[in-house]
C-alpha positions as CSV (number, residue, x, y, z in Angstrom):
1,X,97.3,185.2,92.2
2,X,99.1,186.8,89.5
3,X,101.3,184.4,87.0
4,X,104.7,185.9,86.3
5,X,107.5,184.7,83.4
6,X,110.7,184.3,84.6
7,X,114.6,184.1,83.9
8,X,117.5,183.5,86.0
9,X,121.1,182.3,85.8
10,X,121.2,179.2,88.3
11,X,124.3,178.3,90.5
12,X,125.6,176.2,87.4
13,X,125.8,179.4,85.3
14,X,122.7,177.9,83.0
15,X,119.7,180.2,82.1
16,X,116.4,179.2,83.6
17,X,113.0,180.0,82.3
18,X,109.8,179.4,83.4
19,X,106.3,180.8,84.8
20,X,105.3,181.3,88.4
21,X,102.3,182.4,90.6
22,X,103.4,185.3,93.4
23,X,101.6,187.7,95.1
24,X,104.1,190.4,93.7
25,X,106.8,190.8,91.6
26,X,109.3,191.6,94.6
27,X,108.0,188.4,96.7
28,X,109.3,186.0,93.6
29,X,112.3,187.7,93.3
30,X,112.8,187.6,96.9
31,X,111.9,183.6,96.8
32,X,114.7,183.6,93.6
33,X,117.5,185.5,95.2
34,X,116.9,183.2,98.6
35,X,117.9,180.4,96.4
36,X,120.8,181.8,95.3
37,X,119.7,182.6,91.7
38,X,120.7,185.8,89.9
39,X,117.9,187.3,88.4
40,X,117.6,188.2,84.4
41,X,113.6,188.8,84.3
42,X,110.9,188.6,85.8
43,X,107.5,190.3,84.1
44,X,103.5,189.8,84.7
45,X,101.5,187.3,82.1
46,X,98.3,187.5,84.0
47,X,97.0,189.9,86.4
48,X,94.8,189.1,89.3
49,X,91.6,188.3,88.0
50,X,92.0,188.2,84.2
51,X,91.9,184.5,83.4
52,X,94.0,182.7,80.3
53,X,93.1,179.6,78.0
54,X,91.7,176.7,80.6
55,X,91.2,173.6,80.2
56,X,89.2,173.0,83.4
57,X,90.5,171.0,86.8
58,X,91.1,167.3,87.1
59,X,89.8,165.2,89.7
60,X,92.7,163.5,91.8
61,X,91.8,160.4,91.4
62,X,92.0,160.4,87.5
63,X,95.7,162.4,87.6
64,X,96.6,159.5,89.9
65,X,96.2,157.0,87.3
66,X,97.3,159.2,84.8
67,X,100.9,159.1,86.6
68,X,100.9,155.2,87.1
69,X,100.4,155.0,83.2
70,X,102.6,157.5,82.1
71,X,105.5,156.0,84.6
72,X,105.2,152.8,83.3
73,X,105.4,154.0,79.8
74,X,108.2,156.1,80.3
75,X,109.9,153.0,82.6
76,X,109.1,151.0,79.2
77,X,111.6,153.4,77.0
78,X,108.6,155.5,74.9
79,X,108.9,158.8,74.4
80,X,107.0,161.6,76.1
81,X,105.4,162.4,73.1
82,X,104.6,158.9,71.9
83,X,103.4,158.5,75.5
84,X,101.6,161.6,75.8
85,X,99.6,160.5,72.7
86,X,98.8,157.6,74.0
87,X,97.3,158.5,76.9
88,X,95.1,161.1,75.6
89,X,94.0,158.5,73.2
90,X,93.2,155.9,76.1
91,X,92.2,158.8,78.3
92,X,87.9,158.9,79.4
93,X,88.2,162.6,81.4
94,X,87.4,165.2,78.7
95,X,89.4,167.8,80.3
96,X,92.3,165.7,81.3
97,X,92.3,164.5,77.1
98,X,92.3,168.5,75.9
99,X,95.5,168.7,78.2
100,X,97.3,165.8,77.4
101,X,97.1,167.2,73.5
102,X,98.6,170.6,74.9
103,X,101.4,169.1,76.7
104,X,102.0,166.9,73.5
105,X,102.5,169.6,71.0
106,X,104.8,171.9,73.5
107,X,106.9,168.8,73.9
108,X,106.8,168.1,70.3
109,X,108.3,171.6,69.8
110,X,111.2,171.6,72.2
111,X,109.5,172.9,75.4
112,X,110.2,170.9,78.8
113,X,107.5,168.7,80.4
114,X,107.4,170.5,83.1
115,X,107.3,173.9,81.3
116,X,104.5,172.9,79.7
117,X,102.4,171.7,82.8
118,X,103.3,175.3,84.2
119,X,100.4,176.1,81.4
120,X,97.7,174.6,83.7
121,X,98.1,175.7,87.1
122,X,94.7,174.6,87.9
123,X,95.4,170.9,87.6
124,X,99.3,170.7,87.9
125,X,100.4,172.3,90.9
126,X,103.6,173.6,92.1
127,X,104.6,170.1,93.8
128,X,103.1,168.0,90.5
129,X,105.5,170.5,88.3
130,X,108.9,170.4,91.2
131,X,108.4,166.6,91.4
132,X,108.7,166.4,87.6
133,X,111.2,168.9,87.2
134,X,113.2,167.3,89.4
135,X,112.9,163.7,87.5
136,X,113.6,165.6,84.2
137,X,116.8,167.0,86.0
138,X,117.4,163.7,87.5
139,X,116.5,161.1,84.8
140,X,114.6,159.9,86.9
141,X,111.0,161.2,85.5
142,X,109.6,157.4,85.8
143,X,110.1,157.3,89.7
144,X,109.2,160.5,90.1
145,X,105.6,160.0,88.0
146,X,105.5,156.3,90.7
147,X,105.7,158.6,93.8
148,X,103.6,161.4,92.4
149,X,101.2,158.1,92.1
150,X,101.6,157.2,95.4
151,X,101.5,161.3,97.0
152,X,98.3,161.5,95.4
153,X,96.4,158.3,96.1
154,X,97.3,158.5,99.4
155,X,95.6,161.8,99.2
156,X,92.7,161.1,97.6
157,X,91.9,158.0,100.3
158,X,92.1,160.8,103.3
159,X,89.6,163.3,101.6
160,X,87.5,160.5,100.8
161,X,87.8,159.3,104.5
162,X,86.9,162.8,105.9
163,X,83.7,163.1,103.3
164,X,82.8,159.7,103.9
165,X,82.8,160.2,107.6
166,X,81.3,163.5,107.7
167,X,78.3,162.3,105.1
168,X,76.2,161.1,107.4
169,X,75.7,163.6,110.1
170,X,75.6,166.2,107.2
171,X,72.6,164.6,105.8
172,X,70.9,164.0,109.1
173,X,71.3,167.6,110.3
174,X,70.1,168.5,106.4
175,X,66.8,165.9,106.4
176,X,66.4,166.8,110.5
177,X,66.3,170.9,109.5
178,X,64.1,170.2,106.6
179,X,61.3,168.1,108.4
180,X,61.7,170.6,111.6
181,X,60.9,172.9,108.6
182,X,58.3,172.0,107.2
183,X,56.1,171.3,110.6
184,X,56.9,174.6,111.6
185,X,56.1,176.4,108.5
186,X,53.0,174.3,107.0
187,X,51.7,172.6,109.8
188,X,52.3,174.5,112.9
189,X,50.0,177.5,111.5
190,X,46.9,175.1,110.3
191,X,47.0,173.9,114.3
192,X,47.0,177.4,115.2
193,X,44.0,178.2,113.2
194,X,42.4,175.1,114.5
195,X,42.6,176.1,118.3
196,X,41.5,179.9,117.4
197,X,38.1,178.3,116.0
198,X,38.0,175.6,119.5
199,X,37.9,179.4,120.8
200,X,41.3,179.2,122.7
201,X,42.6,182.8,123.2
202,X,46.1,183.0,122.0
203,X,46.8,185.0,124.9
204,X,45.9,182.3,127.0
205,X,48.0,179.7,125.3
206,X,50.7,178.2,127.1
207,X,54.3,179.3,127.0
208,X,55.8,176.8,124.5
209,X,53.0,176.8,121.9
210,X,52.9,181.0,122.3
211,X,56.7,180.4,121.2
212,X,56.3,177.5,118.5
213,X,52.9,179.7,117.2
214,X,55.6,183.6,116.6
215,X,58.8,180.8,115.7
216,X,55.6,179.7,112.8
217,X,54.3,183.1,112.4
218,X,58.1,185.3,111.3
219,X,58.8,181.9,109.1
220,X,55.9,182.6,107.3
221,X,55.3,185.6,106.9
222,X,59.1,187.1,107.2
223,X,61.2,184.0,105.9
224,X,62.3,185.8,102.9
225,X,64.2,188.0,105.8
226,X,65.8,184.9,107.1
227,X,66.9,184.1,103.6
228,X,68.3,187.1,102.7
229,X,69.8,187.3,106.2
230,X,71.8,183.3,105.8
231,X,73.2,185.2,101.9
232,X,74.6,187.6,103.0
233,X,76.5,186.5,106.1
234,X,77.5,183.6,103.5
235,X,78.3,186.2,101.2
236,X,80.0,187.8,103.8
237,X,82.3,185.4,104.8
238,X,83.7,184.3,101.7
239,X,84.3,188.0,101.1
240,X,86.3,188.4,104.3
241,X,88.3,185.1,104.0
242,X,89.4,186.2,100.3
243,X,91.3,188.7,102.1
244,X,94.6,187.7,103.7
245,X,93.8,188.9,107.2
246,X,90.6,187.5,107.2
247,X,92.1,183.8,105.5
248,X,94.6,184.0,108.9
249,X,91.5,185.0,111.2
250,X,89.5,181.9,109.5
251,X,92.6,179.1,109.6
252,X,93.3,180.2,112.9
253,X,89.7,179.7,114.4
254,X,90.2,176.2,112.8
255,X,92.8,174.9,114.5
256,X,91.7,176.5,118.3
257,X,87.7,174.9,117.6
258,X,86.9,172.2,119.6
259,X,87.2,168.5,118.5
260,X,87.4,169.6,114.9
261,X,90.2,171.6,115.3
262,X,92.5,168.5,116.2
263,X,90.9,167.1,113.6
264,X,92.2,169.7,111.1
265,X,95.3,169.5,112.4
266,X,96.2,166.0,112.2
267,X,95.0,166.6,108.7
268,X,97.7,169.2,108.0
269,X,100.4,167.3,109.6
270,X,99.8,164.6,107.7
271,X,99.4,166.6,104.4
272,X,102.9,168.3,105.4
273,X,104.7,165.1,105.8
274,X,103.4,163.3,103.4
275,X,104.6,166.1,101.0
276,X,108.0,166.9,102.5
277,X,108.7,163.5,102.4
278,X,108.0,162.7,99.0
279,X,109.4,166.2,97.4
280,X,112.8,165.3,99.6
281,X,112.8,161.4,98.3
282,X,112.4,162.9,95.0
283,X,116.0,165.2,95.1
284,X,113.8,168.5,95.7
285,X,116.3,170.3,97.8
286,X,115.0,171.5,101.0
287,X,114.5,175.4,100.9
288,X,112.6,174.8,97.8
289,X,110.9,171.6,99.4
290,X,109.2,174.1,102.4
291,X,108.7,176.5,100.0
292,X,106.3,174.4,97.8
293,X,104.6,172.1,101.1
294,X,104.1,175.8,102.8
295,X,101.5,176.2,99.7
296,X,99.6,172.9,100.3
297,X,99.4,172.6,103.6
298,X,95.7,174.0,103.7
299,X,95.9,176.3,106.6
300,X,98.1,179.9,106.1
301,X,99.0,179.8,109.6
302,X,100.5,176.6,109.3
303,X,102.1,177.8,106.0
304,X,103.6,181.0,107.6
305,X,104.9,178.6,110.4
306,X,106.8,176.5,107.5
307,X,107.9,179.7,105.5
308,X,109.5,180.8,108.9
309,X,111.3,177.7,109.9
310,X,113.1,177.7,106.1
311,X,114.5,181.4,106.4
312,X,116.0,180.1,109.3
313,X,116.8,177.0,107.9
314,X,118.4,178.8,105.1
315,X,120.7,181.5,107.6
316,X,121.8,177.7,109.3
317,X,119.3,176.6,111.8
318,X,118.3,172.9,112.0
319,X,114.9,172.2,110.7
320,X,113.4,171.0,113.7
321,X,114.0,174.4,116.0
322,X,112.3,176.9,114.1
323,X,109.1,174.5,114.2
324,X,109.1,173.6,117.5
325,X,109.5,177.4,118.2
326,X,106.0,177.5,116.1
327,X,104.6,175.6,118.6
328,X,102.1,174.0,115.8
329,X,104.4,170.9,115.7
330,X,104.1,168.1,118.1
331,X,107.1,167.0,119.9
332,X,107.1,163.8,118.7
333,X,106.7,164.9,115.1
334,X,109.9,167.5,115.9
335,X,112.2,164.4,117.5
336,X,111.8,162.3,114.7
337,X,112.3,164.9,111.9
338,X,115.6,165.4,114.5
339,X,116.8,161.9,114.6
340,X,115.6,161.7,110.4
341,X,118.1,165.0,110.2
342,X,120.9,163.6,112.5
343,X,120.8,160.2,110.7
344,X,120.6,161.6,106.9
345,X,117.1,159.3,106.4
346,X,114.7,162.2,106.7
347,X,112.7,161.8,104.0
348,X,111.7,158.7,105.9
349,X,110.9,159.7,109.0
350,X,108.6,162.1,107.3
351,X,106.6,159.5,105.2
352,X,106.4,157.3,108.7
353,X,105.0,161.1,110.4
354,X,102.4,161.2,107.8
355,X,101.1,157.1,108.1
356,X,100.9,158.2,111.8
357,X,99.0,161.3,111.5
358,X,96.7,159.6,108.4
359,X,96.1,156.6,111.3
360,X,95.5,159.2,113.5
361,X,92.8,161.2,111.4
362,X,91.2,157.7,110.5
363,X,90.4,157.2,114.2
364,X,89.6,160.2,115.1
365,X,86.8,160.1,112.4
366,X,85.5,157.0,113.6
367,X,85.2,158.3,117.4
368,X,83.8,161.6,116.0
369,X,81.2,159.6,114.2
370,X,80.1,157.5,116.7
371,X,80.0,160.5,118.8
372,X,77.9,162.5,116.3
373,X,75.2,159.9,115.8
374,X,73.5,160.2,119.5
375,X,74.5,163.8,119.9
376,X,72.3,164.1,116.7
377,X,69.4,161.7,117.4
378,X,68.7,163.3,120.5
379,X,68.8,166.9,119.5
380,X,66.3,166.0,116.7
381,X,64.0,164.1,119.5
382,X,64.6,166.7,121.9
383,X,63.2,169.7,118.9
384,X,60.4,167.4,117.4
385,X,59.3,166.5,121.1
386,X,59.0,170.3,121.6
387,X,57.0,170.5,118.7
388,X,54.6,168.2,120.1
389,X,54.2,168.9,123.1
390,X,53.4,172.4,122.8
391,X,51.0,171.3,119.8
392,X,49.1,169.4,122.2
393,X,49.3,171.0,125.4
394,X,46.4,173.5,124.9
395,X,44.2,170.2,123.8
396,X,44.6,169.0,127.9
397,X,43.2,172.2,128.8
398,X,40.3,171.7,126.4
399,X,39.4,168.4,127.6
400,X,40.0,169.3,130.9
401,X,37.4,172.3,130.8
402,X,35.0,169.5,128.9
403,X,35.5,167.4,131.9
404,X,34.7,169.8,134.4
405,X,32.0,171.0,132.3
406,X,30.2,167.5,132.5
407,X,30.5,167.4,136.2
408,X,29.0,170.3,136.9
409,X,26.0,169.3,134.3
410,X,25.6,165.7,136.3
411,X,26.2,167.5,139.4
C-alpha cells in the first residue's frame, strides 16, 4: 500500500506528525477525522510499488527477545539511545543490527521512538508502533516493550504449533506424490515395453493397466503440459487474490472449508483477542484499538466485520452488537466481551478469549493430525496398490494361457 506523511492537531490542540500506510489519501483522512483529529496535511512518500531504503524483515522470534531486552533496560533507567546501542551491539540478526543503528541515530537527533520504527513498516507494524506510542505517551514504554514481549511469543508458539502440526502430513503427501511419480513416469513404461515384447496386445490389456499405461504415456511424453498447466493456475491465483475482490473471495472460502475452516477461525479469534486485549491493557483507546487488530487479524472478512462494529462503536453502539450482528463471533466470545464491557475489565476478558481459542486451536491440531495420518496411509496404499495390480494383472493372463497351453500339449 501506499505510505503517506501526515499532520494533524489532536483533541489537546498539539500538532501530530507521522507516516501511515492507506489505500488512499481520502481513506486516512477519513480514519483521522473519525478520531476526532483536525487535519493540517496529509501527502504521498511512496507510491504503490516503488519501494524505499529496507532493511529486510525480522523473524518474530528474535523481535520478541529484542523487547524483553530493551524493557529491562529501559526498566533499569538507560536511555533509549544508550539502550539502542547496546542492543545492536549484543544483537546476532544482521538485519535486526542495521535497524537498531537506524532507530539509534533518529533518536539521537530528536525524533520519537516510535516515529522512527514507522521507517520499517516491514518489521514494526502498526500494533508494534501504537503499543510503543502509547508507552511513550504513557511513560510507560517499559511495560509496554513486557507485553509487546508477551503478544509476540504467544504468537510465535501458535504459528509454530500450526507448522509443526501440519509438517508431517505435508511431507507425506510430498514423498507419497514423488514415489507415485516416479513408478508412473520411469517404471510404468519399461513394464509396458516388457509385455509388448511377451506379445500382449495393448488392446487387449485389461482396464486398469490400459489406464495406468495413457496415465504413464501423457506424463511422459506431455508432462511439460502438466507443468506449465500447475504455473499458471499458481500464477493465477496469486494474481487474483492480489486484488481486493478476489482476497474477500479467497478469505471467505477459508472460513466456509471443511475442518480447516474452523480451524482458521479459531486462529483469527484468537489472533483478535489476543491483540485487542493487549493494545486495550496498554491505554490504546478503543476505535484506534479495532482499527489496528482489523489489520492483523489474517482474514479481510473478518477485518471488514471489526471495521464495521467500530463505526458503530464510535456513533454509540456497545461493542458486542455490531459483532454478534457479524455473525463471525461466537456467542460465548460476544457475552464475555459483554460482561468485560459491563464490568470495566475488558481487556481481560479478551486475553482469557484468546487462551481459550489458542487451547482450542492446539486441540484441534492434535485431532486433525491423528485424523490425517490414516486418511493418508490409506490413500497412498490404496494408489500404490493400483499400481500394482494393474502391473501384474496381464502376467495372470500370461501364465494362465501357458497353463492351458501345457494341457493341451500333455493332453
Amino acid at each position: 500500500m501506499p505510505i503517506y506523511s501526515y499532520s494533524f492537531r489532536d483533541t489537546a490542540g498539539g500538532v501530530q506528525k507521522g507516516t501511515a500506510e492507506a489505500e488512499s489519501e481520502e481513506l486516512l483522512k477519513k480514519r483521522f477525522e473519525e478520531q476526532g483529529f483536525t487535519i493540517l496535511e496529509v501527502k504521498m512518500i511512496r507510491a504503490r510499488g516503488k519501494r524505499q531504503k529496507s532493511f529486510g524483515k525480522v523473524k518474530l522470534g528474535v523481535l520478541a527477545v529484542f523487547c524483553r531486552q530493551f524493557s529491562t533496560m529501559v526498566d533499569a533507567g538507560v536511555s533509549l539511545v544508550r539502550c539502542l546501542d547496546v542492543l545492536q551491539n549484543q544483537s546476532q540478526d544482521p538485519k535486526l543490527k542495521k535497524i537498531l543503528g537506524d532507530l539509534s541515530e533518529r533518536v539521537e537527533s530528536g525524533e520519537s521512538l516510535s516515529r522512527a520504527m514507522q521507517r520499517h513498516p516491514r518489521t514494526f507494524t502498526q500494533l508494534f508502533i501504537g503499543l510503543v506510542r502509547a508507552g511513550e505517551v504513557g511513560g510507560v514504554l517499559e511495560e509496554s516493550l513486557q507485553r509487546l514481549a508477551q503478544f509476540l511469543e504467544k504468537d510465535v508458539e501458535l504459528r509454530r504449533k500450526v507448522k509443526s502440526a501440519l509438517t508431517y502430513p505435508i511431507l507425506v503427501v510430498v514423498f507419497a506424490t514423488a514415489i507415485v511419480g516416479f513408478l508412473v513416469y520411469w517404471f510404468v513404461p519399461q513394464w509396458a515395453a516388457i509385455l509388448t515384447d511377451l506379445g500382449l496386445d495393448a488392446e487387449n490389456l485389461p482396464a486398469p493397466t490400459k489406464l495406468l499405461i495413457d496415465i504413464a504415456d501423457v506424463m511422459k511424453n506431455q508432462g511439460w503440459v502438466i507443468i506449465v498447466g500447475l504455473v499458471v493456475i499458481i500464477f493465477s491465483y496469486r494474481l487474483f487474490v492480489s486484488t481486493r475482490f478476489g482476497r474477500r473471495v479467497a478469505d471467505r472460502v477459508k472460513l466456509k472449508i471443511p475442518v480447516f475452516g474452523k480451524l482458521h477461525h479459531k486462529v483469527c479469534m484468537a489472533r483478535f483477542s489476543r491483540t485487542m486485549g493487549t493494545l486495550l491493557t496498554s491505554g490504546v483507546p478503543i476505535l484506534q484499538a479495532m482499527e489496528t487488530v482489523s489489520g492483523v487479524v489474517g482474514n479481510t472478512i473478518m477485518s471488514d466485520a471489526i471495521l464495521e462494529a467500530r463505526a458503530r462503536i464510535r456513533e454509540g453502539d456497545r461493542i458486542g452488537d455490531p459483532l454478534e450482528a457479524s455473525r463471525l463471533f461466537p456467542p460465548m466470545v460476544v457475552h464475555m466481551i459483554g460482561v468485560g464491557e459491563e464490568s470495566g475489565s475488558l481487556d481481560y476478558m479478551l486475553q482469557k478469549i484468546a487462551d481459550f481459542y489458542e487451547a482450542e486451536v492446539e486441540a484441534t491440531l492434535a485431532s486433525l493430525t491423528a485424523a490425517l495420518e490414516p486418511i493418508l496411509i490409506v490413500g497412498l496404499g490404496f494408489v500404490v496398490g493400483f499400481i500394482v495390480v494393474s502391473m501384474f494383472l496381464p502376467l495372470v493372463d500370461v501364465i494362465s494361457k501357458l497353463s492351458g497351453g501345457e494341457e493341451d500339449a500333455g493332453g
